[in-house]
N, C-alpha and C positions, 0 to 999 in steps of 0.2 A: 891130535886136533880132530875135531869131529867133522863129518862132511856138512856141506853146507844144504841145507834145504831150503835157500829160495835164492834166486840172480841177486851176486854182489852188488849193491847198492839200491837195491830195490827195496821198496819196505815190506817186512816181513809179511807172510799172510795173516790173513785174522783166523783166530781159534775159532772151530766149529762145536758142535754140540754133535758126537757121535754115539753109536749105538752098535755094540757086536753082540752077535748073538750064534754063538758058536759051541756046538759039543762036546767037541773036542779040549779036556783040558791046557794041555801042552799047547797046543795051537792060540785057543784064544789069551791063554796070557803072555803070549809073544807079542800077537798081534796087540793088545792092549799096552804094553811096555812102550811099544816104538809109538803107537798115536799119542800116549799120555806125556813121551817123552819130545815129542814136536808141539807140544804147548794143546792139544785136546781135551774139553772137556769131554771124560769118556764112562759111557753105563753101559752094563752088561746083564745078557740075559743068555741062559742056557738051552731052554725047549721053545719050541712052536709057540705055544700057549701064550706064555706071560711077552716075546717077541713081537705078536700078532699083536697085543692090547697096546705094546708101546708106540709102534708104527703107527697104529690108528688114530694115536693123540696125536700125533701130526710135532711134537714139541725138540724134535731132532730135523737135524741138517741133512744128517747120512747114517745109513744105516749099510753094515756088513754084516750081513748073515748068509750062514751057511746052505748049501745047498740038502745037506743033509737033518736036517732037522724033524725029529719024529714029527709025528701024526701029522704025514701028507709033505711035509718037507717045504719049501721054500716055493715049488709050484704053487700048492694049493693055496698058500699064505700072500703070492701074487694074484691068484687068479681072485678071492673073494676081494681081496682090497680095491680090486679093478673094479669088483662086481659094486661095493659100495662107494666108488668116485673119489675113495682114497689116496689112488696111486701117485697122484703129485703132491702130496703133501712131504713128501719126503723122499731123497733119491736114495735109490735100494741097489747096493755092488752086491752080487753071488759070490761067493766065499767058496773055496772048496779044493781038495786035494786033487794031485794028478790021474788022469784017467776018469774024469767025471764029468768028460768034455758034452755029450750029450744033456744031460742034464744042466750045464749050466746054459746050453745053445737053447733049451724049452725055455729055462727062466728070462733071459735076456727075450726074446719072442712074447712073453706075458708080460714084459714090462719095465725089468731091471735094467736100471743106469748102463753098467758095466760090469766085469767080472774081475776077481782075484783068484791064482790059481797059487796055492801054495805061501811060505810067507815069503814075499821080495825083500828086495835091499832096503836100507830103512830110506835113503836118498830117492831110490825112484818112487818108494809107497810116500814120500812127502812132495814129491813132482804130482803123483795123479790124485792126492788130496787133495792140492792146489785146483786142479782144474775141477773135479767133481764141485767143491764147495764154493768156485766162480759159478758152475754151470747152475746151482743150486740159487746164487742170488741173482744169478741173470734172470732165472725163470720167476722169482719171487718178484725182482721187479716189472718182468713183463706180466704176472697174474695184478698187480698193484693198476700198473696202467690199464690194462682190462678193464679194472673196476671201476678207475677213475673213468675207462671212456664211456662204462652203463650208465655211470651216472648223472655224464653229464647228457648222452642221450637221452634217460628218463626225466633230465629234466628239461631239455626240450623238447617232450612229448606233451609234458606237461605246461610245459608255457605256450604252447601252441592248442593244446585243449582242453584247456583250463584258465589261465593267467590273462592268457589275448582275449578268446568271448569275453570273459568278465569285464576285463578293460571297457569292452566297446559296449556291454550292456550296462554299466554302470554309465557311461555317457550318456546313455538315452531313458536312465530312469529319470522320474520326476517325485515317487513316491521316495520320501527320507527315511520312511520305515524299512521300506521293501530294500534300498541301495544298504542299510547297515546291515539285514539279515542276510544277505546274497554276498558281502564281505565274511561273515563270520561264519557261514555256512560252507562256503568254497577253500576257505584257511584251513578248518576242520577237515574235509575230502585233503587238501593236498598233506594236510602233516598227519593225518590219521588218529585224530585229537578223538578222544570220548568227550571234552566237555570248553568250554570256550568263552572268553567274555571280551565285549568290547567296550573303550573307554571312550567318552570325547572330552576332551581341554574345555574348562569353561572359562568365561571371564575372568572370575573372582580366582583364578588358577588351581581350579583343584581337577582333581577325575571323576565323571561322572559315569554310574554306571547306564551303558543305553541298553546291552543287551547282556541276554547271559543265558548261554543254554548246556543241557546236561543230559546226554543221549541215554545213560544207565538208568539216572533218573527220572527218567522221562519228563525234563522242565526245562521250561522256556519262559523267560522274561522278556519283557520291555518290547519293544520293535510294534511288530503288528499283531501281536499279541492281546496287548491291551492290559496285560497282568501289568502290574507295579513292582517295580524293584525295590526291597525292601531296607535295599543296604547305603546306608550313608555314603558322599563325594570321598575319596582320598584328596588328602591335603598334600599339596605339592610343597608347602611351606607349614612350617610350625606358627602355628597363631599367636602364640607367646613371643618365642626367640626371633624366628624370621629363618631360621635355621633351616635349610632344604631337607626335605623326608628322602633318604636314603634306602631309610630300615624294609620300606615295604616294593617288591621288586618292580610292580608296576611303574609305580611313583620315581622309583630308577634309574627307570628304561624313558620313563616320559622326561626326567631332568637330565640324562646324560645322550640320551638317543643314542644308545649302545642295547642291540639285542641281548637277553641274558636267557639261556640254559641252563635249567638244572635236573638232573637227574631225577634226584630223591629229597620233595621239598622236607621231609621230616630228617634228615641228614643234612640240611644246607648250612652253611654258615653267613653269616653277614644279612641275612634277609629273615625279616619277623613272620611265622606264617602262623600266629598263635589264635588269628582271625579266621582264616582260612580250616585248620585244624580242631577251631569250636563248631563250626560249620558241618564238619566230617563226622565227629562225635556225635551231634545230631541225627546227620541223614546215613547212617552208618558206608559213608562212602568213605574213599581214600585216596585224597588227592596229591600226588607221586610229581610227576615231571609234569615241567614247566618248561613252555620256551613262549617268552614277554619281546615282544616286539612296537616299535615307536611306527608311527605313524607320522611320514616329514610332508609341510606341503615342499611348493617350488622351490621357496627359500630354505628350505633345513629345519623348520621351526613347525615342535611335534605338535601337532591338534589333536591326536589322540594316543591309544594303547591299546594292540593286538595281543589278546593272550587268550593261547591253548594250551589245555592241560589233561594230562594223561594219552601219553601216546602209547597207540594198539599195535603188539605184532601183528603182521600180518596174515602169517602163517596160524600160531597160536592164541590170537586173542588178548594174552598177557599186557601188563602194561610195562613199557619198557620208555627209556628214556629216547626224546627227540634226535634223530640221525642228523649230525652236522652237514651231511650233505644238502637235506632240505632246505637250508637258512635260505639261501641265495633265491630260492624258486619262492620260497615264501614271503619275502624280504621283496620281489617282484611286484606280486600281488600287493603287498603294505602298500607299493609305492603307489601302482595302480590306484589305489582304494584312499589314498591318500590324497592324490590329485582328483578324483571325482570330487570325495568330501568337499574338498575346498575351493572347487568350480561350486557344488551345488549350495557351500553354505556361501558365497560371493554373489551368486544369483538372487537368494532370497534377500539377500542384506541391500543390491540392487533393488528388487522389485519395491523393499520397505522405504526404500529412499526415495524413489521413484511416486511413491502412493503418498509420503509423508509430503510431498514437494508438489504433487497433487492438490493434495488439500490446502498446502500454504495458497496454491494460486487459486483456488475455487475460492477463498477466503479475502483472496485478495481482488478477487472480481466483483463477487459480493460488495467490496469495501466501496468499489472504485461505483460500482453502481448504486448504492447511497447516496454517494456525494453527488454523484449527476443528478440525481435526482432533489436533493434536498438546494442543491444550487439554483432550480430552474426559477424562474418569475412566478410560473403558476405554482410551485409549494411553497413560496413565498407569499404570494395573495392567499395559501388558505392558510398558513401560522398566523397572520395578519387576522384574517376572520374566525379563528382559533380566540384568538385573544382578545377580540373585541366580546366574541360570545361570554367567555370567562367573566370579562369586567361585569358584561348587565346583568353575567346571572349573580353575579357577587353582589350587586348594587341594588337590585332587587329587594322589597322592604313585602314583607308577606301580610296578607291583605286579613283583616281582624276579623271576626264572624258576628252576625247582627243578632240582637232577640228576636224572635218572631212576634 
């Protein structure tokens, strides 16, 4: 009967991704028997060299290497991965035979998990597996939350200065040119967009385009611009069938009010970019990732479509695909930019109703002072002498001409 390697009734541990890298013949395919035989997926490397390259792909749980490993050994092999911000990517046990006590006390000081001195029992080497490869996802999940807390930091740095002014300057615009460009401008800063266009819902339900700019290209349409957009509404419906446009992702996003992401619009599936892509072949750009966002006013009912495209590393310039962290900060903003819109197009439709209702009553003053007028006695005594003049001059017989 085999010993047991984990508390009876416990569930068993989960298999790691190990990595020995040992000199010693005899030694490491010991050590590799007892981990591959406690359910390990387990790779092996023999020198410094090819050791040092695996580590640094970070694609291992645990690594055991040896303290002796040529050129520079296991110190030097800790201390550069220090030096490159490597060293938690993977926890590193010192490996090594009796009498090698110092040198494992250096490596453990530069950086190593733990030590193994010799080969142990296969029972206790599957007891400090166990803990190595907990302390290994404890750490993984405390680096996870880390991430998740920059992010959410960054993004309320970002909704504090960024998301909120905007709010409050788009409240106090009165230009409709300048409030669309200050949405599509401020989207592009927060998602890192190279190029942007914004939609509005018209009546007739289709998308129109208002704005549309392209930092590579150096082009700007529609807004305050004054250029003309030269690209036909998207139909929200098929003019034929009655059929909802799915195919094209704006139209989408405006019929379903679901943001959509995509990486690589020339890889996408389910969305037509064959528009988009004749566009590209033209101005020899290349238009890659897409994140299409709805525009809701109060009620949930989209009046328009946010879309950026091509998002820039930051570091490298490269275009890479939209960080799903972003959505939410930018998803903000929509909502922001979506409640202005629909204050300021609520005001103008106010003012026209206001001016229309205007003129009913000036029209109707007008009306009212005709009739007071044509009612009085005296524009009655002059239709009266209106008509009498009419009859004499009618009646009137024209006087003949004499010979001289």
């Amino acid at each position: 009967m085999s010993q047991a390697s984990h508390t009876p009734g416990a569930a068993p541990p989960k298999p790691g991704s190990l990595l020995v890298a040992c000199g010693d013949p005899a030694h490491r395919t010991a050590l590799v028997h007892m981990l591959e035989a406690a359910g390990h997926a387990v790779s092996v490397a023999e020198s410094r060299g090819p050791s040092l390259e695996l580590l640094r792909s970070g694609k291992f749980d645990l690594a055991l290497v040896d303290v002796r490993l040529t050129d520079g050994g296991l110190e030097q092999a800790l201390e550069q991965l220090r030096a490159e911000g490597r060293l938690s990517q993977t926890l590193i046990v010192a490996i090594s035979a009796a009498g090698e006590g110092e040198s494992v006390a250096r490596c453990l000081d530069l950086g190593a998990t733990d030590s193994l001195i010799g080969l142990p029992d296969p029972a206790l080497l599957g007891a400090r597996l166990r803990v190595w490869l907990e302390l290994k996802r404890w750490r993984e999940a405390a680096r996870l939350a880390e991430q998740r807390l920059e992010r959410e930091q960054r993004r309320s740095d970002e909704l504090l200065q960024i998301v909120i002014p905007l709010g409050i300057a788009l409240s106090n615009e009165t230009d409709f040119n300048q409030m669309l460009e200050k949405i599509l401008i401020q989207a592009q800063t927060l998602g890192r967009a190279d190029a942007g266009t914004l939609y509005l819902r018209t009546d007739d339900d289709r998308l129109k385009f208002v704005i549309v700019r392209n930092t590579s290209l150096d082009l700007a349409l529609g807004g305050t611009t004054g250029a003309e957009i030269p690209f036909a509404p998207l139909l929200l419906h098929d003019a034929h069938t009655g059929r909802p446009n799915h195919h094209n992702v704006a139209t989408h996003a405006a019929l379903t009010g679901e943001t959509v992401n995509i990486p690589d619009a020339y890889q996408a599936e389910g969305f037509d970019f064959s528009g988009t892509q004749a566009i590209d072949r033209d101005t020899g750009y290349r238009s890659t990732s897409f994140l299409t966002l709805p525009l809701k006013d109060g009620r949930q009912a989209v009046i328009g479509v946010l879309q950026l495209i091509n998002a820039l590393d930051e570091k490298t310039g490269r275009v890479v695909p939209f960080d799903l962290a972003l959505h939410p900060v930018i998803e903000s903003l929509a909502s922001l930019a979506a409640v202005a819109l629909q204050a300021y197009i609520r005001e103008q439709r106010l003012r026209q109703q206001i001016e229309e209702l205007r003129i009913e009553i000036d029209e109707g003053k007008r009306a009212r002072r005709v009739a007071e007028i044509t009612e009085t006695e005296y524009f009655r005594r002059l239709q009266e002498k209106a008509r009498e003049m009419r009859s004499a001059h009618a009646g009137a017989r024209p006087v003949e001409p004499r010979d001289g």
